[in-house]
KEKE-3310 file (N, C-alpha, C; in steps of 0.2 Angstrom, whole numbers, plus 5000, padded with zeros to 4 digits):
npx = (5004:5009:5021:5012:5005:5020:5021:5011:5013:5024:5022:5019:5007:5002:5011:5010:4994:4987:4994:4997:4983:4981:4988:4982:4970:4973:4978:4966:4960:4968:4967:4954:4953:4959:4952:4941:4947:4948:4935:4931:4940:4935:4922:4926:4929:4918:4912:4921:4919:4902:4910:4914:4908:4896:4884:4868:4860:4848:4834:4830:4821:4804:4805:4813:4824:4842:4860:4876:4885:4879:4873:4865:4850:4843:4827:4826:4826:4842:4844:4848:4851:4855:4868:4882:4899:4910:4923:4943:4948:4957:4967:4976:4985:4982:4972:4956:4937:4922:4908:4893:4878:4858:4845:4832:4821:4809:4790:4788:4797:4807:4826:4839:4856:4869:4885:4896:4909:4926:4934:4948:4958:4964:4976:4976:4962:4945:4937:4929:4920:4913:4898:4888:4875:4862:4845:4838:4827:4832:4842:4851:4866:4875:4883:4879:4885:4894:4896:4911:4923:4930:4942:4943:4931:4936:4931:4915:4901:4896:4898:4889:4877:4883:4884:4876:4884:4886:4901:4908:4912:4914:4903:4887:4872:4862:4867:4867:4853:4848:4850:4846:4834:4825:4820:4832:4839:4843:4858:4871:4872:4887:4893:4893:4908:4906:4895:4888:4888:4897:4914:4930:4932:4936:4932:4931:4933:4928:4932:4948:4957:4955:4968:4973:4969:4970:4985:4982:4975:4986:4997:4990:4987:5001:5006:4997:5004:5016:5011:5008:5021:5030:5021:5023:5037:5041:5033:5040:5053:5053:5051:5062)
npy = (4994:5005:5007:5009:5020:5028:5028:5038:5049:5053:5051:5057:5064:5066:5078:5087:5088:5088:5095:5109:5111:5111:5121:5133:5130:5133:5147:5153:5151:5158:5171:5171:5173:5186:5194:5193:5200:5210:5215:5213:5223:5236:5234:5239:5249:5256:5256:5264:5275:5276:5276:5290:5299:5315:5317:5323:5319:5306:5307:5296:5281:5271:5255:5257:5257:5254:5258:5253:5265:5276:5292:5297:5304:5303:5307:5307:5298:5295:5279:5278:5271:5258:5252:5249:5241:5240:5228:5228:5235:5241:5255:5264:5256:5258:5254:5248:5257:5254:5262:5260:5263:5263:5269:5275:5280:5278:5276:5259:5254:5244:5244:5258:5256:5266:5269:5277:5281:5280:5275:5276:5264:5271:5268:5265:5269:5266:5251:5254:5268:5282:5284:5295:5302:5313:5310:5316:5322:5322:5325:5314:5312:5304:5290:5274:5259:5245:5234:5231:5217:5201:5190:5175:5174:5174:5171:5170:5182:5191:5193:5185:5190:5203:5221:5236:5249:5236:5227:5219:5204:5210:5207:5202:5208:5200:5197:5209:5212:5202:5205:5218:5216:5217:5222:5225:5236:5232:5239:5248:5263:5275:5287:5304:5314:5328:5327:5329:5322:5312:5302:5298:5298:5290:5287:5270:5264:5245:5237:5231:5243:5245:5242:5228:5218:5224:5221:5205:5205:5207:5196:5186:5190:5190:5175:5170:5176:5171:5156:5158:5161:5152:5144:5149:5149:5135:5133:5141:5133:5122:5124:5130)
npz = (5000:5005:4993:4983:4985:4984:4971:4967:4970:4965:4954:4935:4931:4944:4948:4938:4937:4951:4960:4957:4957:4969:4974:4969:4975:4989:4986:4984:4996:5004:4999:5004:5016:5019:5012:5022:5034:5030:5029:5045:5048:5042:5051:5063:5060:5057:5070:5080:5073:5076:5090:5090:5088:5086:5088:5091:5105:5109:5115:5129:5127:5129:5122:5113:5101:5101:5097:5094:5105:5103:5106:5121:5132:5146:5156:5175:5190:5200:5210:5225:5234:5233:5225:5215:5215:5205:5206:5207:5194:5182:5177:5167:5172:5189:5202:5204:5206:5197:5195:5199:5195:5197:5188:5188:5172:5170:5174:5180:5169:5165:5175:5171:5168:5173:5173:5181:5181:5186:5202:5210:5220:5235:5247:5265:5265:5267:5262:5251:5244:5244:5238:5235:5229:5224:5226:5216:5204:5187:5171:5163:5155:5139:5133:5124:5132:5139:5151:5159:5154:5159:5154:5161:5173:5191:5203:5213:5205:5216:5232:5246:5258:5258:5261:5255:5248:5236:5231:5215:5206:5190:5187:5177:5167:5169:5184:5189:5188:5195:5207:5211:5208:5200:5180:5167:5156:5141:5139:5143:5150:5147:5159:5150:5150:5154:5163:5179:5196:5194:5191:5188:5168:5155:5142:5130:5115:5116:5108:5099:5085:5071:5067:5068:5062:5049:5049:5050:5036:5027:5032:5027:5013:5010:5011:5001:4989:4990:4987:4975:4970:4969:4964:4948:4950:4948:4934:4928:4930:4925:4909:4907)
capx = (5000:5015:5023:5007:5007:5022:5020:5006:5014:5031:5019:5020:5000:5001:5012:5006:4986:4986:5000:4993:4976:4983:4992:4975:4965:4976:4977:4959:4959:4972:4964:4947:4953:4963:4946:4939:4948:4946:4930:4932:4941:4928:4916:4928:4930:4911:4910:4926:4915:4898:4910:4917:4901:4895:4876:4863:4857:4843:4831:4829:4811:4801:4803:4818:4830:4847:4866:4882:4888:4874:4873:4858:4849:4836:4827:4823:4832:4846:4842:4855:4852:4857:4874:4886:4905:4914:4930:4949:4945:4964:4967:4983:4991:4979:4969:4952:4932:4919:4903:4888:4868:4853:4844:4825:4818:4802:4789:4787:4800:4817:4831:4844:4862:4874:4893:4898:4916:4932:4937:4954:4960:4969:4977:4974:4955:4939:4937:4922:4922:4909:4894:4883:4870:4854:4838:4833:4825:4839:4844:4859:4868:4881:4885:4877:4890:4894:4897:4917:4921:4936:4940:4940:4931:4939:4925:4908:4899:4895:4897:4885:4877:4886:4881:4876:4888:4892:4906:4904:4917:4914:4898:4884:4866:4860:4867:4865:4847:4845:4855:4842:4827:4823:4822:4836:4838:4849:4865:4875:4874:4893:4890:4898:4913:4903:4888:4888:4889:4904:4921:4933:4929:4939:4926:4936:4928:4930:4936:4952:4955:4955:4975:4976:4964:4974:4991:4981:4975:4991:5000:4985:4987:5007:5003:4994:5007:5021:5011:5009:5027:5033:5019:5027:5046:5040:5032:5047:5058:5046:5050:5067)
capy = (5000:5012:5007:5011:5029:5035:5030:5040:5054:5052:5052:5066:5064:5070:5083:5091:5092:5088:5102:5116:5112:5111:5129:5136:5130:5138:5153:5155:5152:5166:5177:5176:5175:5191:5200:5194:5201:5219:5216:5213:5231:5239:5237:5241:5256:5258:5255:5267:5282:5279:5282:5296:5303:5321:5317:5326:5317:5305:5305:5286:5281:5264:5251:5261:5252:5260:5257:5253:5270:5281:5297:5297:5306:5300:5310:5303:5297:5288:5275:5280:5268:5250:5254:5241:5244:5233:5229:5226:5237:5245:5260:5267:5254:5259:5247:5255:5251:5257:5265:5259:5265:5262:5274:5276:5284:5277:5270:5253:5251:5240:5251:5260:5256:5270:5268:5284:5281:5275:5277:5273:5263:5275:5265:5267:5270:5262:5248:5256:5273:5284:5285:5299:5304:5315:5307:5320:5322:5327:5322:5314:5311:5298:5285:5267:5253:5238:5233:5229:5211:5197:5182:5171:5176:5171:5170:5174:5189:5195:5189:5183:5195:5212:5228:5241:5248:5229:5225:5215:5202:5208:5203:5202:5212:5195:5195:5214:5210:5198:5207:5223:5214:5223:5220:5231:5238:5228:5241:5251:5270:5277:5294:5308:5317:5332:5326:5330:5317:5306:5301:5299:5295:5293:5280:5270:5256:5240:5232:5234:5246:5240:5242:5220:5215:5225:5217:5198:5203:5207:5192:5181:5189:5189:5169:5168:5178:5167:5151:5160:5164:5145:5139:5151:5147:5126:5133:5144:5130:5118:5126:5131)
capz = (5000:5003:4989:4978:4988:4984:4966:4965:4973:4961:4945:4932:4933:4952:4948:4933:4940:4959:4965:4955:4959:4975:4976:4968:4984:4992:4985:4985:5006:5007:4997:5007:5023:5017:5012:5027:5039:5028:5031:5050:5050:5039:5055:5067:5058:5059:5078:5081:5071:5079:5096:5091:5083:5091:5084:5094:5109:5108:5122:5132:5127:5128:5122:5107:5096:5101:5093:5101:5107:5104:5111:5123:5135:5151:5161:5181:5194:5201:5215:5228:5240:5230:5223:5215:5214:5199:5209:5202:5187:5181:5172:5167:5181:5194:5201:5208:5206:5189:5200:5193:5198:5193:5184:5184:5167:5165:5179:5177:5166:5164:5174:5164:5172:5173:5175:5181:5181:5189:5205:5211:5225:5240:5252:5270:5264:5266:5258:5249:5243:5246:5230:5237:5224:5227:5223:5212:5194:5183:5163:5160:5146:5139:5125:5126:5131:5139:5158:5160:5154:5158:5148:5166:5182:5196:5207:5207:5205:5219:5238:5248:5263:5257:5262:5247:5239:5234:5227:5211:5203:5182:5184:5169:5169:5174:5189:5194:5189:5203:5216:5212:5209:5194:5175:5167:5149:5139:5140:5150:5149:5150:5159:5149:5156:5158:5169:5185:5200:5189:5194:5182:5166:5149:5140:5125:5113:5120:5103:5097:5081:5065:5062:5070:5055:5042:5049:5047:5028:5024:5032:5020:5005:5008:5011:4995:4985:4992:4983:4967:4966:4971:4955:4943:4947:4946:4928:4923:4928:4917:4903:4906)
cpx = (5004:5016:5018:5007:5010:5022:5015:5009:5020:5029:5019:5012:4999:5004:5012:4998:4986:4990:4996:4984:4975:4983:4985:4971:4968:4977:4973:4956:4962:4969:4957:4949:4957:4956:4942:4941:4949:4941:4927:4934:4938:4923:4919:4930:4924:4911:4914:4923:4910:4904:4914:4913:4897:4888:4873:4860:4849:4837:4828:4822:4809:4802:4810:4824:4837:4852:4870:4883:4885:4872:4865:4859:4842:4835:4823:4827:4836:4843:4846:4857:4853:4861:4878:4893:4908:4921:4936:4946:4954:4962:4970:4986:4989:4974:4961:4944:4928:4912:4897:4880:4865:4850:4835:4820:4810:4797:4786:4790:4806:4822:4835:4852:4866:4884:4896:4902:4919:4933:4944:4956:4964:4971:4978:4967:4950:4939:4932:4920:4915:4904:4888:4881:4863:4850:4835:4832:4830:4838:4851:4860:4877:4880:4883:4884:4887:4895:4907:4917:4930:4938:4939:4938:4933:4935:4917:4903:4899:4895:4891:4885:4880:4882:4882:4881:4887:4896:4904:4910:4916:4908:4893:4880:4863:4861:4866:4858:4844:4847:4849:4835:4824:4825:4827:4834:4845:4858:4866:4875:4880:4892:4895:4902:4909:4897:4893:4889:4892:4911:4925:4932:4934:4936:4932:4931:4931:4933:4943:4951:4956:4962:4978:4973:4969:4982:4988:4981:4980:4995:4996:4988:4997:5008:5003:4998:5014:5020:5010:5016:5030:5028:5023:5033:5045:5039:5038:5053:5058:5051:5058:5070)
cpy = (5006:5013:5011:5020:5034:5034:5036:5048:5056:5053:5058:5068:5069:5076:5087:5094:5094:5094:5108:5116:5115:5119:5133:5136:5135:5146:5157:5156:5158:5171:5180:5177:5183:5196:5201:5198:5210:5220:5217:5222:5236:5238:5241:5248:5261:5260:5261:5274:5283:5281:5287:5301:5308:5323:5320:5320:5315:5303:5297:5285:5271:5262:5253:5257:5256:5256:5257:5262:5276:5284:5299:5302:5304:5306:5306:5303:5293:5285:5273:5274:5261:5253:5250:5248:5239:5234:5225:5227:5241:5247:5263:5263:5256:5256:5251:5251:5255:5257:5264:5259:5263:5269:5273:5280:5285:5274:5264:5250:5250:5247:5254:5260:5261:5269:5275:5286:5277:5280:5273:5270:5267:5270:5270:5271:5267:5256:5249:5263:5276:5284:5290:5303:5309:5312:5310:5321:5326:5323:5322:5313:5305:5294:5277:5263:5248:5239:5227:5221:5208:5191:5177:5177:5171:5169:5171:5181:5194:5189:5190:5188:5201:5217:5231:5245:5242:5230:5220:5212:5203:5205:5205:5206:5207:5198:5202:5215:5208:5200:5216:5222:5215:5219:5228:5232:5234:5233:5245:5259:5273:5284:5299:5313:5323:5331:5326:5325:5309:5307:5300:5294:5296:5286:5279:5264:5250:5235:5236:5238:5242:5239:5233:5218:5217:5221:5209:5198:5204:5201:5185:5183:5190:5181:5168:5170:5173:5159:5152:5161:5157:5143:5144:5149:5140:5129:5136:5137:5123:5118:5127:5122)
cpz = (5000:4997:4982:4978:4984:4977:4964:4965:4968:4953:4942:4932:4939:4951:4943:4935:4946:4962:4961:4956:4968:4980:4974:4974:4989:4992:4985:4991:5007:5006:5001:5013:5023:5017:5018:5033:5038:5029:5040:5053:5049:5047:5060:5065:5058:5066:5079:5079:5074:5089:5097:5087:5088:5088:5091:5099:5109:5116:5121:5130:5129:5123:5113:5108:5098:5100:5100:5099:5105:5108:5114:5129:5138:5156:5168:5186:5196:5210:5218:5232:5238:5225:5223:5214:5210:5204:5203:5196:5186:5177:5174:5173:5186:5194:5207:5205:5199:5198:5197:5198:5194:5192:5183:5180:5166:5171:5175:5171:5166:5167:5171:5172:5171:5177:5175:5183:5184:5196:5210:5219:5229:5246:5259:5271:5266:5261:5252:5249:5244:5237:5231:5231:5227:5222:5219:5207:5194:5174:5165:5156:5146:5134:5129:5126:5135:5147:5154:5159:5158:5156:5156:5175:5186:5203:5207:5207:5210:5228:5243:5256:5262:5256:5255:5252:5239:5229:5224:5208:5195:5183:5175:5173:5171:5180:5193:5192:5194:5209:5216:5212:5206:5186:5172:5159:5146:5138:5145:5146:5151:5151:5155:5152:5158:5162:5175:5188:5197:5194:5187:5176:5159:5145:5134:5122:5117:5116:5102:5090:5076:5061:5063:5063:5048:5042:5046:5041:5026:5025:5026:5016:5004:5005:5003:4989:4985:4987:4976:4965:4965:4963:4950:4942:4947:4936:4926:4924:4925:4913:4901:4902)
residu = (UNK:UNK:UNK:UNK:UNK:UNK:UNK:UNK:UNK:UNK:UNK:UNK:UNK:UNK:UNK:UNK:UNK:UNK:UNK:UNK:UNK:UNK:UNK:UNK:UNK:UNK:UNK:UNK:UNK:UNK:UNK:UNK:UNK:UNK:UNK:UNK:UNK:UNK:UNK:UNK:UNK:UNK:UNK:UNK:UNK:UNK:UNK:UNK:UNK:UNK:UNK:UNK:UNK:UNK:UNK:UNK:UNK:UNK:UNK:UNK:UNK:UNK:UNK:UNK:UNK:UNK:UNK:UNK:UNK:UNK:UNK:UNK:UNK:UNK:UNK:UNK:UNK:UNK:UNK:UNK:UNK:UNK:UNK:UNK:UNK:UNK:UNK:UNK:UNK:UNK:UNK:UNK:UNK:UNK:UNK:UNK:UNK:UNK:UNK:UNK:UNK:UNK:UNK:UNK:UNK:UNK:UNK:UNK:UNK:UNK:UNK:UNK:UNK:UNK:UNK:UNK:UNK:UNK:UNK:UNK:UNK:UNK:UNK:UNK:UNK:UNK:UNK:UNK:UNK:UNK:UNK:UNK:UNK:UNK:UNK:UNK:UNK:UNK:UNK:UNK:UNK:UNK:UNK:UNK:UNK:UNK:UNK:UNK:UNK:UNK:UNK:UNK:UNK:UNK:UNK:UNK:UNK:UNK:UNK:UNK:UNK:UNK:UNK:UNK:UNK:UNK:UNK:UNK:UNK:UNK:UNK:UNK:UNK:UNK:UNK:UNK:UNK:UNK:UNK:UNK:UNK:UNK:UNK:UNK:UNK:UNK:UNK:UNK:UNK:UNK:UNK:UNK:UNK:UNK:UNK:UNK:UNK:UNK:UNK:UNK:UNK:UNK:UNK:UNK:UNK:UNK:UNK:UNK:UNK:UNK:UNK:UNK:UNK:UNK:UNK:UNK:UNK:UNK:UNK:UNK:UNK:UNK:UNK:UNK:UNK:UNK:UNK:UNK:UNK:UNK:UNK:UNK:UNK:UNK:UNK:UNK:UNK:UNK:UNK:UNK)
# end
């Protein structure tokens, strides 16, 4: 059975049709994985525009279709008294919490979560920083995101018995669902750096830009130039 093999392999048949059909296949993967991954930066170059788009602020409504990073605006109030705090959040090499309330726009509807920034760990502090808000009607404003993620959580969201603030390990809107008792709005309102009652805030996308994607289609369609160069010197040394 070997011996059949490597005839087969050793034949001018095999290497006449089979290799260049071979190198073809090949150069057809390259190629698409190559447009794909332009295709890939083409959105990330979309996403990158809406969050750095200075469109007019859309007021929050019921039940409304809203975009990642869409400039919104609610009016109600925050609900000072059940405060989470996302812990081990780093920024710039400081290790500190994201401050996140709930947000009542609408009666009887889904809350709207606001992350109203970072605040830095101070050692010889509290372990729990203060989040004092007043309960009063206001509008704020800000760009729809996402709640902070990590590829493994280390434990689980949120610990049992903890006094508000809680501390929250990266959790999901599930889980600060069930710790508020509340149905939420499917995103996360980033409060804008100019609202009032924020800590620090410098919002960023949470994809990377689209220059990793231009590096893969290049290394593909380098790939796919690499087997077209190797079929033409096998041809040119055909012929020669």
């Amino acid at each position: 059975m070997t011996n059949r093999f490597d005839e087969i392999i050793e034949s001018e048949q095999f290497r006449r049709y089979f290799l260049p059909l071979a190198a073809l296949a090949l150069i057809a993967l390259f190629l698409s994985l190559g447009v794909w991954q332009l295709g890939r930066a083409a959105d990330k170059r979309a996403v990158r525009a809406l969050f750095e788009s200075d469109a007019p602020y859309t007021p929050l409504t019921r039940d409304m279709s809203v975009t990642e990073y869409q400039l919104l605006e609610a009016e109600g109030e925050y609900l000072a008294e059940r405060q989470v705090l996302i812990d081990n959040v780093i920024l710039d090499g400081r290790t500190g919490f994201y401050a996140i309330t709930a947000f009542r726009y609408a009666p009887d509807e889904p809350l709207l979560l606001v992350n109203r920034g970072f605040i830095p760990k101070q050692p010889g502090h509290a372990a729990k920083p203060g989040l004092d808000v007043a309960a009063a009607t206001r509008i704020i404003r800000g760009r729809a995101g996402f709640l902070p993620q990590v590829g493994i959580r280390s434990r689980e969201a949120f610990l049992v018995d903890d006094d508000w603030p809680k501390l929250a390990n990266y959790p999901t809107l599930d889980d600060l669902s069930a710790q508020l008792a509340a149905d939420l709005v499917p995103f996360v309102l980033l409060l804008g750096p100019d609202e009032p009652d924020g800590f620090e805030r410098r919002w960023q996308p949470r994809d990377r830009g689209p220059m990793m994607h231009y590096g893969y289609a290049l290394q593909w369609f380098a790939m796919a130039a690499a087997v077209a160069g190797v079929v033409l010197w096998r041809q040119r040394k055909k012929r020669a």
